[in-house]
C-alpha positions in Angstrom: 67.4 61.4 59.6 69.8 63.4 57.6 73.2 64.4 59.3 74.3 67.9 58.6 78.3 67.7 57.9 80.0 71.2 59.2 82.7 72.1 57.6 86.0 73.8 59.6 86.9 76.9 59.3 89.1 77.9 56.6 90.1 81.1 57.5 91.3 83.3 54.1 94.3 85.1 53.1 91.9 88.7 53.7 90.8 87.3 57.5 94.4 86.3 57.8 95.2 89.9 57.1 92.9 91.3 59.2 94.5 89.4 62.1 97.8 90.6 61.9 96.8 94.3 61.5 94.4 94.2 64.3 97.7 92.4 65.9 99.3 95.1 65.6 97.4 98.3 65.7 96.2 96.3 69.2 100.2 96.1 70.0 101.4 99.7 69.2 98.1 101.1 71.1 99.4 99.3 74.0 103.1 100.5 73.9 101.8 103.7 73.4 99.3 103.6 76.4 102.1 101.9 79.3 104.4 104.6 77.9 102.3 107.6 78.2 99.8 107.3 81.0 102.4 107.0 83.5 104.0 110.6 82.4 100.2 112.0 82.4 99.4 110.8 85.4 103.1 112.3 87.0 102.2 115.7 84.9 99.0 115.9 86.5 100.0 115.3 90.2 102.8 117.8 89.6 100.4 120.1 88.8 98.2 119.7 91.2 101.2 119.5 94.0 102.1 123.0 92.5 98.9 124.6 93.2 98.4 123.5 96.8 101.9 124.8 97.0 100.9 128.1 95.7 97.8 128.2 97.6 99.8 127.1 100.8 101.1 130.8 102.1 97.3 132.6 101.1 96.0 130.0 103.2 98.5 130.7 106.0 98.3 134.6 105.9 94.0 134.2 106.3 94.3 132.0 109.2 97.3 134.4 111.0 94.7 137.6 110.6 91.9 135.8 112.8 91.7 135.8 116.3 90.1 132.6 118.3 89.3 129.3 117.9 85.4 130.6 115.9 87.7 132.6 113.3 90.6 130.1 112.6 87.7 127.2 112.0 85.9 130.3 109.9 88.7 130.7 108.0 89.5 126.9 107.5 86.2 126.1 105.8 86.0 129.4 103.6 90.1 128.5 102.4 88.9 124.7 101.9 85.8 125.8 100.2 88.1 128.6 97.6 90.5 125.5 97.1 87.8 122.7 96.7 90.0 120.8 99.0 90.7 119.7 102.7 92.2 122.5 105.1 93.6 121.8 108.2 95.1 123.7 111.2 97.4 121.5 113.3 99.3 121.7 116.3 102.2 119.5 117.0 102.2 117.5 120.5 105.5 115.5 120.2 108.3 114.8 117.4 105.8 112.3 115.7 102.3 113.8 116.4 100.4 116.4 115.6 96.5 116.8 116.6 93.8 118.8 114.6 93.1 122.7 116.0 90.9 123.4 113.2 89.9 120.9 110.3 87.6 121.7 107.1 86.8 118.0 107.1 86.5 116.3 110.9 85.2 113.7 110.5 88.6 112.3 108.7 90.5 114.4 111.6 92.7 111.4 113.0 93.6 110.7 109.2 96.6 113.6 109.2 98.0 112.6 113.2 101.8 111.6 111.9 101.7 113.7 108.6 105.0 113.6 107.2 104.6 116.9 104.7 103.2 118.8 108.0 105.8 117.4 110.3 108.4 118.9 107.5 106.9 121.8 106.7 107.4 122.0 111.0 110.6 120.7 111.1 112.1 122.7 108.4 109.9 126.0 109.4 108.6 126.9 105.3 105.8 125.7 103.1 106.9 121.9 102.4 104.9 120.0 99.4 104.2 116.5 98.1 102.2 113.5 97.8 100.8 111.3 100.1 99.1 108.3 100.9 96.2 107.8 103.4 93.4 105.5 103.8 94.5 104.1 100.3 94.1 107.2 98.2 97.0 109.4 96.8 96.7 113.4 97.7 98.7 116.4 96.4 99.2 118.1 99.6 100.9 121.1 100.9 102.0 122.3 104.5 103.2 125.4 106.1 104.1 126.8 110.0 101.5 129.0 111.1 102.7 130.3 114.0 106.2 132.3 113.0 
């Protein structure tokens, strides 16, 4: 039986080459990536913060004009529905709490009970904007007093 002898590897000045470019196209790509996603990503929520802002005191004047429980909720879905987004009417029970009157999503209702952009935007008594964090996900989200 003959035995087949492999040879190693020799790897060539050109594969050699090839290495250290790849190296470092792979490096800079990298640097490039963890320095600009982060400011894309901050540009983007900014954005996005600034249009639920925007949208925050149309949303409020709609629900004012209604009258009754049937025309705030009929308000709440057609504002969520304009704004492709969650819409919610709440009403404060304590310094801490606040409970759902009207919600364009209920069955994530208990989700928004100790809000903090909601109980600012109560606190301080004007539309009140920022990001939040619930059930693991990050939202843009803006609140505003309904009542004057």
């Amino acid at each position: 039986m003959a035995h087949h002898r492999v040879l190693p590897f020799r790897a060539t000045l050109s594969v050699k080459l090839a290495l250290v470019l790849f190296g470092a196209v792979a490096g800079a790509l990298l640097i490039v990536y963890l320095m600009m996603v982060p400011r894309l990503e901050d540009r983007l929520v900014n954005a996005k913060i600034r249009d639920v802002r925007s949208a925050a005191v149309p949303v409020r004047d709609q629900i004012r004009r209604q009258n009754g429980v049937v025309g705030v909720e009929d308000a709440v879905s057609a504002s969520a529905s304009n704004l492709n987004g969650r819409v919610v009417v709440l009403s404060r029970v304590d310094d801490s709490t606040l409970v759902p009157a009207a919600d364009s999503n209920p069955l994530q209702g208990n989700s928004v009970t100790g809000d903090p952009v909601a109980l600012q935007a109560t606190d301080y008594g004007y539309v009140v904007a920022g990001r939040v964090k619930r059930d693991g996900r990050e939202y843009a989200e803006a609140a505003t007093p309904v009542s004057d």
